[in-house]
Backbone atoms as SQL, in Angstrom:
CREATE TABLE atoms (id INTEGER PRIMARY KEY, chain TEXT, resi INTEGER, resn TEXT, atom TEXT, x REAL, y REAL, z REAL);
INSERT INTO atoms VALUES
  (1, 'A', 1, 'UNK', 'N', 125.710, 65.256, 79.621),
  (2, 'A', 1, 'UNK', 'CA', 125.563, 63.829, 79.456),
  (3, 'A', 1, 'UNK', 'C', 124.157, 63.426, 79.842),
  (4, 'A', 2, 'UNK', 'N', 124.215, 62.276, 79.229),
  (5, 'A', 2, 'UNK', 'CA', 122.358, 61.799, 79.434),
  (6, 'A', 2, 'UNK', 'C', 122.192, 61.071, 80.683),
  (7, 'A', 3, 'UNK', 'N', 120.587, 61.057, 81.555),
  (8, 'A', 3, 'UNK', 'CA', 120.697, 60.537, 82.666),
  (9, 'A', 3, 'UNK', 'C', 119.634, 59.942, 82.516),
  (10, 'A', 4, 'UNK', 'N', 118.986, 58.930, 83.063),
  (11, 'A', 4, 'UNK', 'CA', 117.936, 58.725, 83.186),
  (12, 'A', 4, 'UNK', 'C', 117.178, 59.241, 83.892),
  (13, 'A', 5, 'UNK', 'N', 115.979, 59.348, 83.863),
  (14, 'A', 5, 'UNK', 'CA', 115.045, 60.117, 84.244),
  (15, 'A', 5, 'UNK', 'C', 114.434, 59.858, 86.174),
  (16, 'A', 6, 'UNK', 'N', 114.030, 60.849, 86.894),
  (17, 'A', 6, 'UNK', 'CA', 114.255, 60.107, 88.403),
  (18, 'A', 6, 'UNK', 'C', 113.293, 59.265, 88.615),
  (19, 'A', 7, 'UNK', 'N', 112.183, 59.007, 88.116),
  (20, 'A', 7, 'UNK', 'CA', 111.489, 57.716, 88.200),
  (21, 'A', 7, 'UNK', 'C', 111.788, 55.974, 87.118),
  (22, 'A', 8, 'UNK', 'N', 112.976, 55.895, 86.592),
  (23, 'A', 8, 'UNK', 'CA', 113.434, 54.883, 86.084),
  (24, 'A', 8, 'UNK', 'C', 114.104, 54.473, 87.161),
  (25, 'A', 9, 'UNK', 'N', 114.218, 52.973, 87.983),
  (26, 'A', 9, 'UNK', 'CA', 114.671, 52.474, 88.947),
  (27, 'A', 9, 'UNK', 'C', 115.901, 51.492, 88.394),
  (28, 'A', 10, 'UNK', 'N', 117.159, 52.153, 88.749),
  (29, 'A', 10, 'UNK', 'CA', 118.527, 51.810, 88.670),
  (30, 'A', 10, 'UNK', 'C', 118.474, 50.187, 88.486),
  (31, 'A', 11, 'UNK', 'N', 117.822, 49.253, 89.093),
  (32, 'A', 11, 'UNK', 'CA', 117.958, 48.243, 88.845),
  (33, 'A', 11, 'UNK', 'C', 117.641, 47.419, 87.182),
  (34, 'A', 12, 'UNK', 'N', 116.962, 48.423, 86.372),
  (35, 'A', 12, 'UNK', 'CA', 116.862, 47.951, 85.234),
  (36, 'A', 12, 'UNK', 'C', 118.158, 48.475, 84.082),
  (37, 'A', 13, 'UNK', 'N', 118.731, 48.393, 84.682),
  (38, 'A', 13, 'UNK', 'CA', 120.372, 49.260, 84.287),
  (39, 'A', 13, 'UNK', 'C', 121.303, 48.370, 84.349),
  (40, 'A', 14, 'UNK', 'N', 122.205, 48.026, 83.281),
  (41, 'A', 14, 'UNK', 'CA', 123.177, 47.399, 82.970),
  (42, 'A', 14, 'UNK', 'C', 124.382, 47.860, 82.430),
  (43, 'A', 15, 'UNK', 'N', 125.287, 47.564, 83.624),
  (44, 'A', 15, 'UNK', 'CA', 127.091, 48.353, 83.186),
  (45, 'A', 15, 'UNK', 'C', 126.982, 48.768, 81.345),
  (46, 'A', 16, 'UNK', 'N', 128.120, 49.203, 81.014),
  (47, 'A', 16, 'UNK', 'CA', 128.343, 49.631, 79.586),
  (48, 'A', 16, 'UNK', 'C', 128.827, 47.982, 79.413),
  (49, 'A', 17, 'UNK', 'N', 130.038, 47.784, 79.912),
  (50, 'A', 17, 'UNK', 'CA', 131.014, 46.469, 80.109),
  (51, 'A', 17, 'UNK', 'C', 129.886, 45.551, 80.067),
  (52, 'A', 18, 'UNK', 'N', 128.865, 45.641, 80.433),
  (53, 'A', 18, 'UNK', 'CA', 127.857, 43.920, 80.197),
  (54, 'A', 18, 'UNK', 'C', 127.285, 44.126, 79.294),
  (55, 'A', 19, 'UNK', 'N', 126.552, 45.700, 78.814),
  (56, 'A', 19, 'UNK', 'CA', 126.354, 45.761, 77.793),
  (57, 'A', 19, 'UNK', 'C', 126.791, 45.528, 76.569),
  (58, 'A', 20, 'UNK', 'N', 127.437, 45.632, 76.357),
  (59, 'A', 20, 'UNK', 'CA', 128.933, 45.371, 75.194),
  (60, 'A', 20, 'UNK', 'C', 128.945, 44.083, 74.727),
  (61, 'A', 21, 'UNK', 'N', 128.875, 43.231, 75.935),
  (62, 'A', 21, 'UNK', 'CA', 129.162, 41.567, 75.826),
  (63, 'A', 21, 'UNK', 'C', 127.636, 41.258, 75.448),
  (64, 'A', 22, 'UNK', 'N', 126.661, 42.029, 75.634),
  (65, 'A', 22, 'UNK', 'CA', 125.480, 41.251, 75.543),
  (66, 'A', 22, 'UNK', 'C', 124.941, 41.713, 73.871),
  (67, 'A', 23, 'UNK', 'N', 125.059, 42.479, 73.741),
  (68, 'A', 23, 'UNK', 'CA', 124.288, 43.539, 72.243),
  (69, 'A', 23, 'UNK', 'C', 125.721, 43.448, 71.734),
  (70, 'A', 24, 'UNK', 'N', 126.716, 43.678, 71.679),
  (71, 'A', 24, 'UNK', 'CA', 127.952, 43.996, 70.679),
  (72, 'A', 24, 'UNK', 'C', 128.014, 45.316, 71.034),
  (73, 'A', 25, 'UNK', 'N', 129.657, 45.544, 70.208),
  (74, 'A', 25, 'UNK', 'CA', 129.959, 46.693, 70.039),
  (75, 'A', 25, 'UNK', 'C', 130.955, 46.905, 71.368),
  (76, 'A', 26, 'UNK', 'N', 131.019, 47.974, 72.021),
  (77, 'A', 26, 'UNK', 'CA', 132.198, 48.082, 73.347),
  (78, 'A', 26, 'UNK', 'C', 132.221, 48.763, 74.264),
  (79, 'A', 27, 'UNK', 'N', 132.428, 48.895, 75.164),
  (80, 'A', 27, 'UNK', 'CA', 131.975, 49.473, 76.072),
  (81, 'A', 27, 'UNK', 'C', 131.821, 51.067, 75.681),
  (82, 'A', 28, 'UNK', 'N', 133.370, 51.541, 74.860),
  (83, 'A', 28, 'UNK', 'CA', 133.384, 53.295, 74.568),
  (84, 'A', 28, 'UNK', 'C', 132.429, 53.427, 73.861),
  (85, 'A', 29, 'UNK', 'N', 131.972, 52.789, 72.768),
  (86, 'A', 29, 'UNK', 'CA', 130.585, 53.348, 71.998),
  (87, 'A', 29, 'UNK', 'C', 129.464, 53.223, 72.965),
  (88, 'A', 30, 'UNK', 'N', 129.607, 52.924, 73.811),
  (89, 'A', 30, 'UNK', 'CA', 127.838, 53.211, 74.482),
  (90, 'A', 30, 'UNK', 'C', 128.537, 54.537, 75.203),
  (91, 'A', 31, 'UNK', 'N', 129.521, 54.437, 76.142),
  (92, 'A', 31, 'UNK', 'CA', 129.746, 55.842, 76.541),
  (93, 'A', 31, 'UNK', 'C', 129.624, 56.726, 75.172),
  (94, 'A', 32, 'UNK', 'N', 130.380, 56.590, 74.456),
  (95, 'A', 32, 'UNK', 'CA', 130.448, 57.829, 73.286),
  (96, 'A', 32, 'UNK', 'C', 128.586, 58.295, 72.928),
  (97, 'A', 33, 'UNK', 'N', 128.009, 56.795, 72.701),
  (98, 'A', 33, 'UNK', 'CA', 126.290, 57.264, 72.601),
  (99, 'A', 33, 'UNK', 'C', 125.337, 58.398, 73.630),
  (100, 'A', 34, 'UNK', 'N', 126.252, 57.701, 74.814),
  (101, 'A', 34, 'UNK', 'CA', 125.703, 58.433, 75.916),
  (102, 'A', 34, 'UNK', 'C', 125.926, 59.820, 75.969),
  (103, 'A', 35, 'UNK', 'N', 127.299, 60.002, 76.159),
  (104, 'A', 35, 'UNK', 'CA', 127.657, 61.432, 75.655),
  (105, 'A', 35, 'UNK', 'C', 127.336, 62.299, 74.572),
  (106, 'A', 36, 'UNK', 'N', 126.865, 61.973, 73.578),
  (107, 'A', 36, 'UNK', 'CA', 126.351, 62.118, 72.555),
  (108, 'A', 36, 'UNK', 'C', 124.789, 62.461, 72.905),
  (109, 'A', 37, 'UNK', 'N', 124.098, 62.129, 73.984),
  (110, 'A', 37, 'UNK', 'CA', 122.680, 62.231, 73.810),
  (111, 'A', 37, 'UNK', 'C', 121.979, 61.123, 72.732),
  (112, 'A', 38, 'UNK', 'N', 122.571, 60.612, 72.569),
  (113, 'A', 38, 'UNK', 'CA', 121.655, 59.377, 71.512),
  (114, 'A', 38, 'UNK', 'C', 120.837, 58.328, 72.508),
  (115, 'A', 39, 'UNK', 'N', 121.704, 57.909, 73.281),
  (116, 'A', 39, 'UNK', 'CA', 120.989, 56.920, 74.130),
  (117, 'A', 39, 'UNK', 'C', 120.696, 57.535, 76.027),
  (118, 'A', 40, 'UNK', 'N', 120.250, 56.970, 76.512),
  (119, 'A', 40, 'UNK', 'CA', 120.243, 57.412, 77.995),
  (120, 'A', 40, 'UNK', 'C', 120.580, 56.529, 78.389),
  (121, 'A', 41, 'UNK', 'N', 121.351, 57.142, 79.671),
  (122, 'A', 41, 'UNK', 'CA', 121.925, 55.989, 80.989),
  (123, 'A', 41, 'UNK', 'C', 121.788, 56.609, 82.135),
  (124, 'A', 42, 'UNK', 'N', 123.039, 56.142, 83.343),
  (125, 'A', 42, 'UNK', 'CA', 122.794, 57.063, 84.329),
  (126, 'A', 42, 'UNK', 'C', 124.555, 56.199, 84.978),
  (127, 'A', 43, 'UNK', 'N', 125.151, 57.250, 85.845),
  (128, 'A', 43, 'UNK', 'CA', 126.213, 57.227, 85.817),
  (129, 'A', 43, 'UNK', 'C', 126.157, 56.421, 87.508),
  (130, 'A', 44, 'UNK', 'N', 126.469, 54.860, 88.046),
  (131, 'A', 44, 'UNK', 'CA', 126.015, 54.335, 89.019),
  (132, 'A', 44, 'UNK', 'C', 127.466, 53.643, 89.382),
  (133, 'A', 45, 'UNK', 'N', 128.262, 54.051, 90.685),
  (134, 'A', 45, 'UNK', 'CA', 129.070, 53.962, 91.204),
  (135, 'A', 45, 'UNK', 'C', 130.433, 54.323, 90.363),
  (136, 'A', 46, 'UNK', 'N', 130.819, 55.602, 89.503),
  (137, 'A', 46, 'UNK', 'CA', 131.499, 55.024, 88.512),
  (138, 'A', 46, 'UNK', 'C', 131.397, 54.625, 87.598),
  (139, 'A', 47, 'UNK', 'N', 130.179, 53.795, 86.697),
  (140, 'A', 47, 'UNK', 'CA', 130.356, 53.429, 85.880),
  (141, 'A', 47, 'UNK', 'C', 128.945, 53.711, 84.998),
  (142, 'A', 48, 'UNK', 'N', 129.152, 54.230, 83.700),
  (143, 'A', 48, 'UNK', 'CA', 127.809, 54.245, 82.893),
  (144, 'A', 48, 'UNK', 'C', 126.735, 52.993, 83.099),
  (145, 'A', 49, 'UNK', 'N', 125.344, 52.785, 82.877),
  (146, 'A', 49, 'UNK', 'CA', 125.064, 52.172, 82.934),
  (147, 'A', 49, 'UNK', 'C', 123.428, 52.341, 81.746),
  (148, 'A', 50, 'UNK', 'N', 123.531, 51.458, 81.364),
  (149, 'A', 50, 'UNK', 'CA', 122.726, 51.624, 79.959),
  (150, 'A', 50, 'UNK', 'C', 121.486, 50.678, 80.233),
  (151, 'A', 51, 'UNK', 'N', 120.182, 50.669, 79.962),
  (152, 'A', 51, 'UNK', 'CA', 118.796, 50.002, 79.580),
  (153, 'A', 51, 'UNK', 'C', 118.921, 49.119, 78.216),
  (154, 'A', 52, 'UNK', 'N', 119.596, 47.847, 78.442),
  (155, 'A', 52, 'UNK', 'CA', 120.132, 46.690, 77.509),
  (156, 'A', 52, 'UNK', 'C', 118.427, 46.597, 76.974),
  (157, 'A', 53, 'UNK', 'N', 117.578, 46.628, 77.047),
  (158, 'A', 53, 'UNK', 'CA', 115.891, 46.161, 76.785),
  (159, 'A', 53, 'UNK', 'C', 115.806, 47.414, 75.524),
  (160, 'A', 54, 'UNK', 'N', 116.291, 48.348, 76.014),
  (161, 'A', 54, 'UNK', 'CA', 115.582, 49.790, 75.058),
  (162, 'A', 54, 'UNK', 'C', 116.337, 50.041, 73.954),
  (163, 'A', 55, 'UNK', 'N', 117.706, 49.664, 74.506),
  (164, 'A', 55, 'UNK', 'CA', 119.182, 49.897, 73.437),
  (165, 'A', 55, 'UNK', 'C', 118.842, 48.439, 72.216),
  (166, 'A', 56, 'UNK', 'N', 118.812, 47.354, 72.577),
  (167, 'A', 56, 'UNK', 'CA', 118.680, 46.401, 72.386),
  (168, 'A', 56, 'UNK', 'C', 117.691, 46.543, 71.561),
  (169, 'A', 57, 'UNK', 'N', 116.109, 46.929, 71.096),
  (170, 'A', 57, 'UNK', 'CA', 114.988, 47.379, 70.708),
  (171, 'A', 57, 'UNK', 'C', 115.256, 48.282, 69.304),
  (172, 'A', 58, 'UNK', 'N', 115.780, 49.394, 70.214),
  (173, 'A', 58, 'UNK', 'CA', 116.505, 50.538, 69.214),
  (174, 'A', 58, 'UNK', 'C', 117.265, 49.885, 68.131),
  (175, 'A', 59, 'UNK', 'N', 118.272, 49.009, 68.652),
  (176, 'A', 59, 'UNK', 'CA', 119.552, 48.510, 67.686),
  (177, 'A', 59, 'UNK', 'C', 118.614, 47.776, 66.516),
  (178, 'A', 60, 'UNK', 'N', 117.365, 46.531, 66.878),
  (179, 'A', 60, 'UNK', 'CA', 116.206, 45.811, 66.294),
  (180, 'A', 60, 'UNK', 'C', 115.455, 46.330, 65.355),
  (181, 'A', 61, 'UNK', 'N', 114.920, 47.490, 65.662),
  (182, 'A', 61, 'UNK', 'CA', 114.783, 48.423, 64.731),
  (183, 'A', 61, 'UNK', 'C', 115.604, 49.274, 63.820),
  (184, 'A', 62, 'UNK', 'N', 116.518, 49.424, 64.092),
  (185, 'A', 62, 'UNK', 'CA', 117.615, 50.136, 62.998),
  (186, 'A', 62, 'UNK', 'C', 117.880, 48.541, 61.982),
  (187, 'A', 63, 'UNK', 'N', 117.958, 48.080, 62.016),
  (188, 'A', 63, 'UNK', 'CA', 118.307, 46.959, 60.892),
  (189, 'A', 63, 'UNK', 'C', 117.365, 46.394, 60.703),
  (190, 'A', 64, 'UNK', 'N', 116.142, 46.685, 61.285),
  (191, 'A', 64, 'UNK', 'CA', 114.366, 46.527, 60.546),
  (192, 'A', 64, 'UNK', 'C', 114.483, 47.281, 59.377),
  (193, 'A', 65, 'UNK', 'N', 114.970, 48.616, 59.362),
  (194, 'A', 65, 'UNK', 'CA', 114.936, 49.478, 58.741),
  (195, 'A', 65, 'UNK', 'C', 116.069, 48.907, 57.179),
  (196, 'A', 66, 'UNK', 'N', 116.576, 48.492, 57.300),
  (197, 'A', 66, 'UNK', 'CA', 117.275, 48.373, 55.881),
  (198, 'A', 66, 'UNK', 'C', 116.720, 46.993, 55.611),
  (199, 'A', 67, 'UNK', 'N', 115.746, 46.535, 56.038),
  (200, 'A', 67, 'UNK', 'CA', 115.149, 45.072, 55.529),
  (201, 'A', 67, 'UNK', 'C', 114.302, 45.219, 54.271),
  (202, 'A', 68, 'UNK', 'N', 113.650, 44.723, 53.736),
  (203, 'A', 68, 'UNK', 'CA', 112.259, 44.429, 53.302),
  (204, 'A', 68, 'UNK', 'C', 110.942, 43.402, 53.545),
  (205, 'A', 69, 'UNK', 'N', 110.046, 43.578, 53.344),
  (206, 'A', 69, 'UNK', 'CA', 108.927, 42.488, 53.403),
  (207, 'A', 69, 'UNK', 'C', 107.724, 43.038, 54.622),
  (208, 'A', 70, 'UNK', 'N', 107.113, 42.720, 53.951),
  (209, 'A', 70, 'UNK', 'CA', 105.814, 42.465, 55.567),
  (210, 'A', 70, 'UNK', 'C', 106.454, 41.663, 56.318),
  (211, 'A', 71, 'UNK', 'N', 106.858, 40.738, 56.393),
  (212, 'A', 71, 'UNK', 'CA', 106.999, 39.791, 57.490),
  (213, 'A', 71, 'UNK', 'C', 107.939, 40.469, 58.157),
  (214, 'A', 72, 'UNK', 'N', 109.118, 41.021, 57.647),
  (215, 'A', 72, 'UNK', 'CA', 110.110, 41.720, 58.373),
  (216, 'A', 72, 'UNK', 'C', 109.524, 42.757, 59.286),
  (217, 'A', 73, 'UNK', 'N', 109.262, 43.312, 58.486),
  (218, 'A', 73, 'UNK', 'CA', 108.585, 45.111, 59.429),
  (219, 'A', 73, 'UNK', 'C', 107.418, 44.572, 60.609),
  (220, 'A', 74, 'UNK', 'N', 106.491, 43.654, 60.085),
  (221, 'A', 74, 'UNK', 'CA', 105.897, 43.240, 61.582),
  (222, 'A', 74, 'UNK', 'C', 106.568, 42.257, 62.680),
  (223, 'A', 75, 'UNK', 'N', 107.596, 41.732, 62.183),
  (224, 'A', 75, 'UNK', 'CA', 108.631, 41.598, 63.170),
  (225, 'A', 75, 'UNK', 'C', 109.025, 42.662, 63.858),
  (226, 'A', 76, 'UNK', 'N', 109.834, 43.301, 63.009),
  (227, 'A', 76, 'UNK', 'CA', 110.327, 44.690, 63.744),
  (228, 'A', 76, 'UNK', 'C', 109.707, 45.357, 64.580),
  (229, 'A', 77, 'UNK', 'N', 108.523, 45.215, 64.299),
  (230, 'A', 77, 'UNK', 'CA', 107.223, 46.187, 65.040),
  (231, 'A', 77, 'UNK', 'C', 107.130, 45.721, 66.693),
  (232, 'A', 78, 'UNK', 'N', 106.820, 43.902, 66.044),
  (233, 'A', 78, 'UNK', 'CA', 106.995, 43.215, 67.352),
  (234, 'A', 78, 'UNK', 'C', 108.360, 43.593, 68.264),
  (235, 'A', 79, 'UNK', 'N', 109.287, 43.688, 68.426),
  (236, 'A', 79, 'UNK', 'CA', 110.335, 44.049, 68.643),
  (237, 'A', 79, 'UNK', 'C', 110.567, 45.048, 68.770),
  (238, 'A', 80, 'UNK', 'N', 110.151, 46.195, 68.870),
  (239, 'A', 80, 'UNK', 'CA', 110.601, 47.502, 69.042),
  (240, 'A', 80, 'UNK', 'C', 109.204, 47.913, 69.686),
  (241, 'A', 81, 'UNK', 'N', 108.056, 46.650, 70.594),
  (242, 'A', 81, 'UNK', 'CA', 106.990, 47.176, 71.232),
  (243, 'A', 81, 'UNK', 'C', 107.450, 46.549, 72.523),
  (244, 'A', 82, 'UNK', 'N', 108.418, 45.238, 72.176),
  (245, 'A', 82, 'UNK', 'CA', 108.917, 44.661, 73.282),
  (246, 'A', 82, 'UNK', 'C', 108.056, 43.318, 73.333),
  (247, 'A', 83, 'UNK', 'N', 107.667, 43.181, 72.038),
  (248, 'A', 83, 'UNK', 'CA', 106.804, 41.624, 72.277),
  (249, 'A', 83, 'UNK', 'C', 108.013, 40.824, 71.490),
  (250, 'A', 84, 'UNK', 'N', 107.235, 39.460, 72.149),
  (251, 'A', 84, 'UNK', 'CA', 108.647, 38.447, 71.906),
  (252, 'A', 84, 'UNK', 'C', 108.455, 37.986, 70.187),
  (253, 'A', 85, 'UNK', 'N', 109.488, 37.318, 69.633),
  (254, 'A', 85, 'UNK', 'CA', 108.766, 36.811, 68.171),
  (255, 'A', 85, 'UNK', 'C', 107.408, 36.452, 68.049),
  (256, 'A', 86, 'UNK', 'N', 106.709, 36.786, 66.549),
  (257, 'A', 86, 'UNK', 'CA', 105.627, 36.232, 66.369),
  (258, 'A', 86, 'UNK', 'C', 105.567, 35.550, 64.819),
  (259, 'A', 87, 'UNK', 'N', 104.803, 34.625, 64.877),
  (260, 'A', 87, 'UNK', 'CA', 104.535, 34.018, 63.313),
  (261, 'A', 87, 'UNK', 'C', 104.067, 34.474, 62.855),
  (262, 'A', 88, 'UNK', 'N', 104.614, 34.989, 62.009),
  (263, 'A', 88, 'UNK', 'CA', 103.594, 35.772, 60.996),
  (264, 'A', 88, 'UNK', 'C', 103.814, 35.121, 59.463),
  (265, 'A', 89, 'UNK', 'N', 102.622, 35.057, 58.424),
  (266, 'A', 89, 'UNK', 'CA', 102.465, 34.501, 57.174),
  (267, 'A', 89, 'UNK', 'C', 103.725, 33.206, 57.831),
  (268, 'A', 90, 'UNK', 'N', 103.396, 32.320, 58.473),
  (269, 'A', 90, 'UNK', 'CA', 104.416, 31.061, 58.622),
  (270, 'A', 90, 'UNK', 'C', 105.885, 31.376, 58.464),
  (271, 'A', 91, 'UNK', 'N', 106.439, 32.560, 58.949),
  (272, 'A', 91, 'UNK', 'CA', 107.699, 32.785, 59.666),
  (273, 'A', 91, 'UNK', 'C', 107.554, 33.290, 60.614),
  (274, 'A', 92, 'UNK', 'N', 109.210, 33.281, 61.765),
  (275, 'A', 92, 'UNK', 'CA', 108.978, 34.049, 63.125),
  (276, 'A', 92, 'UNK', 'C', 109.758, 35.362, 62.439);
């Protein structure tokens, strides 16, 4: 199973269960991801705990990916660097 790495500090870590409610989807698919090696977490009292910022990013970019346009993809770009919306050609 995937862990996070020992210099990522637990506090930027969010249950599977909040995850779920916050991004979609349910708590077993982030375990199943995790187990899987697709995503990283780290296993904190009991309970998986997932990087909602990186997963969240990842997910942003996967449906960048079936878009079209410039404006889209430098969205996406923005978003998967971790910058907030930008206007671009007079859309966000």
């Amino acid at each position: 199973m995937s862990s996070t790495a020992p210099d990522t500090p637990a506090d930027h870590l969010t249950p599977v269960t909040d995850a779920a409610r916050i991004l979609g989807g349910s708590p077993a698919l982030y375990v199943a991801l995790l187990r899987g090696g697709i995503i990283e977490g780290s296993l904190i009292d009991g309970e998986w705990h997932v990087d909602t910022g990186t997963v969240g990013a990842a997910l942003a970019v996967r449906g960048c990916a079936r878009s079209e346009g410039a404006i889209t993809r430098a969205t996406c770009d923005d978003a998967a660097q971790g910058h907030p919306a930008r206007m671009v050609g007079g859309a966000a």
